[in-house]
N, C-alpha and C positions, 0 to 999 in steps of 0.2 A: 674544729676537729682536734683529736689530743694527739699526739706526737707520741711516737709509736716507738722512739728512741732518740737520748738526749745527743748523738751523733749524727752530725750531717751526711746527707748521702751521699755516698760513694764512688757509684758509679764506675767503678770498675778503675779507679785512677789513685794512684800512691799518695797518700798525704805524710811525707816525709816527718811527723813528728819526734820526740824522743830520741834523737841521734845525738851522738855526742856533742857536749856544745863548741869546742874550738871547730878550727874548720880543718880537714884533714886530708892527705892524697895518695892515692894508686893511676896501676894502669895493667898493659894488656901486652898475651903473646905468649906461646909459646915456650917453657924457661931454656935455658941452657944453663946446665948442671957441673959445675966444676967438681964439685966432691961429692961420696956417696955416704951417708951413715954406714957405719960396719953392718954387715949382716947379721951380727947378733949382738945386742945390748944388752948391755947389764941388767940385772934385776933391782940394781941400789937407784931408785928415782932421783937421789942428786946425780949419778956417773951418766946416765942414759939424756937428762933432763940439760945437763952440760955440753953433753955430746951435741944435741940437738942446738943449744943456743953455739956455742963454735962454730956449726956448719951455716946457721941461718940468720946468725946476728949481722955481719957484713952488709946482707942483704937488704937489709931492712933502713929505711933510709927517715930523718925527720924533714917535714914540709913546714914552713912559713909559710904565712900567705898575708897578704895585706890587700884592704874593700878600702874604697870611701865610699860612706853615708851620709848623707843630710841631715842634719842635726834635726831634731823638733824644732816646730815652731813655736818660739817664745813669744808667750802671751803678753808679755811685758810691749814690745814691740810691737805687737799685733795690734793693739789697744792705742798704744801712743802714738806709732809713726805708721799707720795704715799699711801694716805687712809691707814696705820699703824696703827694709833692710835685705840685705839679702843674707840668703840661708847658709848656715856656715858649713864646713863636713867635717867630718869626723872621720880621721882614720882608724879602722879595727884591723887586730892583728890577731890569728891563729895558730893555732899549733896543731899539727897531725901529724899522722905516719904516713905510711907506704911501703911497698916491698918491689923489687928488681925484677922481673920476669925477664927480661931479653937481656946479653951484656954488653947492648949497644944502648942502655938508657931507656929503656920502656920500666914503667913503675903503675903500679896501679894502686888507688886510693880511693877513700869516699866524696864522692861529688857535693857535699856539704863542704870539706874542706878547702876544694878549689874554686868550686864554681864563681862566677862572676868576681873575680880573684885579678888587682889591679897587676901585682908581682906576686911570683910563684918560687921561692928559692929553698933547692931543695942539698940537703946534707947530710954526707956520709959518713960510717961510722967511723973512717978513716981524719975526719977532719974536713974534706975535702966540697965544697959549697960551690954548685950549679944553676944557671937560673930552670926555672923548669918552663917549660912550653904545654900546656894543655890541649890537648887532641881532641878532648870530647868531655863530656859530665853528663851524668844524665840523671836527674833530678827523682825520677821516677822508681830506678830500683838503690839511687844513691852511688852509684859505681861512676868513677871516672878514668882518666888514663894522663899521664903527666909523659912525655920527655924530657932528656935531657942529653948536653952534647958531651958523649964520653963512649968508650968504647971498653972491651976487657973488664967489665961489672962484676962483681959476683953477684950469683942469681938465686932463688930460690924453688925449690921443686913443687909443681902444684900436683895434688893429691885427687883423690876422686871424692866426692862429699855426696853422692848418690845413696852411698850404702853404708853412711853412718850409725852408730848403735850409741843408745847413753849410757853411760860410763865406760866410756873410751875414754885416755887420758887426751887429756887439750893443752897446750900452751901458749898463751900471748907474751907477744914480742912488739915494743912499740915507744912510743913517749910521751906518758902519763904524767899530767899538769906540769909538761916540758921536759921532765926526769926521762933523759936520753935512754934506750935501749934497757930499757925495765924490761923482765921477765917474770910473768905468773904465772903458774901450774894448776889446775885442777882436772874435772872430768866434762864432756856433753853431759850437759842435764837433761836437755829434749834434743826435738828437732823436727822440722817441719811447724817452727810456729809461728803466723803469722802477725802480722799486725794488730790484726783483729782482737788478738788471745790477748793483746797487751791494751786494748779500747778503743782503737783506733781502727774503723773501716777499710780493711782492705785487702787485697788478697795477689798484690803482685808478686812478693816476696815470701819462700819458705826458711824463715831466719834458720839457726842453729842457739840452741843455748846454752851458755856454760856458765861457769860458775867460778873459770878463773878472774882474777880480779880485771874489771875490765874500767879505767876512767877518761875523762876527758883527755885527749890526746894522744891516746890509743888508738880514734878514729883512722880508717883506712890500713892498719897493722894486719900482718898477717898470725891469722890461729892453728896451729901444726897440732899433726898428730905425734904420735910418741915415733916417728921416724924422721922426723922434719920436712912432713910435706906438708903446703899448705890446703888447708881444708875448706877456711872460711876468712873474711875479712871482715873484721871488728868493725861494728860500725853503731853502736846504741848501748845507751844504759836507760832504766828506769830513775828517777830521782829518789830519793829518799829509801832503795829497794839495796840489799846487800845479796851479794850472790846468784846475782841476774845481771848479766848481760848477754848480747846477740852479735852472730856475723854474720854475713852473707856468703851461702854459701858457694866455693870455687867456681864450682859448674856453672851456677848461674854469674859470676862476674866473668867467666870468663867468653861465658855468649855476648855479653854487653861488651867487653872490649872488645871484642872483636869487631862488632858494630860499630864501634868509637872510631874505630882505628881505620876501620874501611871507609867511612862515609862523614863522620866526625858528630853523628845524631845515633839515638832510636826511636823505630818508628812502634810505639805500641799501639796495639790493636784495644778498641773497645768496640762496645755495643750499646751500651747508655746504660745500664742499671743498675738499682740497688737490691741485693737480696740480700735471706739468710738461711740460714740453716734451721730446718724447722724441727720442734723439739715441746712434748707439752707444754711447758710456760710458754713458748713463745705462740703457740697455737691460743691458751686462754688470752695471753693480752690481747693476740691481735683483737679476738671475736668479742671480748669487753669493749674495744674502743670504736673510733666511728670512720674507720679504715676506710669502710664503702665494700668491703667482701668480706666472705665468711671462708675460714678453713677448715677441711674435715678429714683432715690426718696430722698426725704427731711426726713424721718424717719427709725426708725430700727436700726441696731448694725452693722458695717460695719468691716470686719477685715483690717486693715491697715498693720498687718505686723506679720511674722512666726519665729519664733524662729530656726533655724538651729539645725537639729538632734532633733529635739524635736517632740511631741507625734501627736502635730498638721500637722507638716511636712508628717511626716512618712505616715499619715491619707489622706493627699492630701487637705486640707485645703489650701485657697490661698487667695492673697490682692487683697482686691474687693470683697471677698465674703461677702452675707448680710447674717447673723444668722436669722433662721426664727424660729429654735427648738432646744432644748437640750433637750433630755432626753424625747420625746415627752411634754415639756412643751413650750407654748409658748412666743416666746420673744418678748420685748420693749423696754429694757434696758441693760446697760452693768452689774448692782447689779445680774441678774436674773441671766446671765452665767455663773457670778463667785460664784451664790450660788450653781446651779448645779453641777458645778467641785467639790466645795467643800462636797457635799454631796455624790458624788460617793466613789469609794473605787479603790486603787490601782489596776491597772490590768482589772477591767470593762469594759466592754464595752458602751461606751456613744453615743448614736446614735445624729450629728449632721445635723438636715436639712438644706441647705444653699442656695439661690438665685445666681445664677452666670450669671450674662449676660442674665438675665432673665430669665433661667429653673431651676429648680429645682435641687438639687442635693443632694441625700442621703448618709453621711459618717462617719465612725463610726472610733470614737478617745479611742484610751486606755489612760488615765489619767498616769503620773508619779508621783512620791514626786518631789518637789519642788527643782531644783538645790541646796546644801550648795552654801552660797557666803563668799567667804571671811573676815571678820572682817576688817574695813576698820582704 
């Protein structure tokens, strides 16, 4: 059978690639606001752009983080002394951001930079060096939440990032390959784009893109808008790509903290599958190749593939089917399904309508949490 796409499936579950490579930190809450931007800013982008790092540089804090890993296995030994030896570690060190939400020490950063993180110590623009304590990371949308013991913080104002527009102006604030509290300026390129748009399967997350300079050690930084609120948290570059990077936006880390913070997990919902978004090409590949079904529209959500013992399976959900409803709402998109899943609740009943070879068919999926995956 030929392989319908050189990407593994999906399944409804974040494959955390392309994030910045040190490892970086935030968290969750709330902010408490000690100063306000003036109500009216300059029109000189260095006076407004100044004003904005003044109020929110303080804030913004750099994270260390140090793992041990197991060295590879050296063949040398392996060969001679029948793998005896034992396996040495290696300690890796990190570097990320994070920003202040509470002024009691809540910080929220990318769960790439703290996760399974032996020490966390975290330091202010002040000088001033914390160990940090981790609440939660969650692998999945990359958001985490660090503590730390201090009170009196300065904090940063979190913004709404629902009703973004591109070319708004952006600013990262952060520290880039260790270059303390660097500041770049540009505009949102996009927004709402996913994983997927970048090759990678998935649809947990609607990044933001801009265009301010964003690099390694930026991770977990916060991205303002031209009032100094924060909008998005810096959390990916492309390699070798100038002028593309991504954050996550507010609203969504700040559901995840919240979660962090309450429970110290999140619990995501799936259903088991793999879709896409159907679109002439992807209608002649499929029907060239030896799928096992034929498609007969150019539009709609098509399931390409079921995840084995999973909720979709159990359901009777199959490849080929075209999603026409969740939840009685109606579909056009793959964002739409994965908002629905996520809005259900474990154990619900999710009524799925689906086009099969042209009739209709009514099926109702019980959502699970989200397989754990291993730590790679």
């Amino acid at each position: 059978m030929k392989r319908l796409f050189q990407h593994p499936a999906f399944y409804l579950a974040l494959l955390v690639t392309g994030c910045i490579s040190p490892r970086e930190a935030k968290e969750a809450e709330k902010p408490v606001v000690v100063n306000q931007l003036p109500q009216t800013i300059s029109n000189n982008d260095v006076t407004y752009i100044t004003q904005v790092v003044e109020r929110v540089g303080p804030a913004v804090v750099r994270i260390n983080s140090t793992r041990v890993a197991a060295s590879p296995e050296d063949p040398f030994s392996e060969r001679f002394f029948g793998g005896r030896l034992p396996n040495r570690e290696q300690v890796q060190r990190g570097i990320g951001s994070g920003f202040i939400t509470n002024s009691d020490g809540l910080i929220f950063t990318n769960a790439h930079v703290v996760a399974d993180a032996e020490s966390v110590t975290v330091i202010l623009k002040d000088g001033r060096s914390f160990e940090g304590k981790v609440l939660g990371a969650d692998r999945v949308t990359d958001v985490a939440v660090v503590k730390i013991p201090a009170t009196g913080l300065p904090t940063v104002k979190l913004g709404n990032s629902d009703n973004l527009l591109p070319g708004q102006s952006a600013i990262a604030i952060g520290n880039p390959l260790g270059l303390d509290n660097s500041v770049t300026q540009g505009i949102i390129s996009a927004t709402q784009r996913s994983i997927a748009d970048l090759g990678v399967p998935t649809e947990r997350v609607d990044f933001i893109q801009t265009d301010a300079a964003i690099n390694p050690g930026n991770s977990g930084g916060p991205l303002l808008n031209a009032e100094g609120e924060v909008i998005g948290m810096n959390t990916a570059i492309i390699q070798g790509a100038q002028g593309l990077g991504f954050a996550i936006p507010i609203n969504t880390a700040q559901r995840i903290t919240a979660q962090l913070v309450a429970q110290g997990r999140v619990d995501h919902l799936y259903i088991g599958i793999q879709m896409a978004q159907l679109n002439p090409e992807l209608r002649a590949k499929i029907n060239q190749s030896d799928a096992g079904f034929i498609i007969n529209q150019d539009t709609g959500v098509v399931v390409l593939g079921i995840a084995r013992n999973s909720p979709a399976a159990r359901a009777g959900l199959r490849p080929g089917d075209i999603i026409e409803t969740v939840n009685n709402v109606a579909i056009k998109d793959t964002r739409q399904v994965q908002q629905q899943v996520e809005a259900s609740k474990i154990g619900d009943r999710l009524p799925i309508t689906v086009n099969r070879n042209g009739r209709r068919q009514a099926i109702v999926v019980l959502p699970e949490a989200l397989p754990a995956k291993e730590p790679t």
